[in-house]
N, C-alpha and C positions, 0 to 999 in steps of 0.2 A: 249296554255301552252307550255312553249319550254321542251329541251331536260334535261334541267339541273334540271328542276323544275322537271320536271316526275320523274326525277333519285333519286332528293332528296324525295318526296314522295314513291318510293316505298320502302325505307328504313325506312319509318314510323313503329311506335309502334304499330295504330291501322291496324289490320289485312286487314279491309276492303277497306282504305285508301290504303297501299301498293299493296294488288293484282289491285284495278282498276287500280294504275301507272303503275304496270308491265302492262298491257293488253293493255293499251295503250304507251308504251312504245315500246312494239310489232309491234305495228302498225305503227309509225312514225318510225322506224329503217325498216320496212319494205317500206314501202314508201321511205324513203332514198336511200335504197339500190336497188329497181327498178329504182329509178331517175339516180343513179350512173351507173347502165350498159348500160341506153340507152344512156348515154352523152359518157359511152364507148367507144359502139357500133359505134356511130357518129361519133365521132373521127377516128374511120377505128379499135379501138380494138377488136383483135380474142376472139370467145368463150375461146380460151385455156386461153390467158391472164389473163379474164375474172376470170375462172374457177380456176386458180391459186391464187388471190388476194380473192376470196371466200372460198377457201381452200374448193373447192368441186368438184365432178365430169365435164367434159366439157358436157355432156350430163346433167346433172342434171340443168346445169347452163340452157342451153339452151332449155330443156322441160318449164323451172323453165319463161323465160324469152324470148325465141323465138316467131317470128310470128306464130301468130294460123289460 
């Protein structure tokens, strides 16, 4: 199911229809958004960078997304 479809479903009438899209919608922007820092990261971008375009801590970025 792509992004657009999810989006349009979570704007459904029926209750139960829209929270499964959000929840899954959660999930594929989260996937997204780990695909995008490692292709960051690849690229030679700094956590700060990073951490800027996330509008988040560079610490949070990097707990968030750093080697374990």
């Amino acid at each position: 199911m792509s992004l657009h479809t999810l989006a349009g479903d979570a704007d459904s009438e029926d209750p139960y229809t829209a929270l499964r899209a959000i929840r899954r919608l959660r999930q594929e922007l989260d996937r997204a958004e780990a695909t995008a820092v490692r292709r960051a990261r690849n690229a030679g971008a700094s956590w700060q960078i990073i951490a800027l375009a996330l509008d988040v801590s560079k610490q949070a970025v990097h707990k968030k997304y750093g080697r374990k």
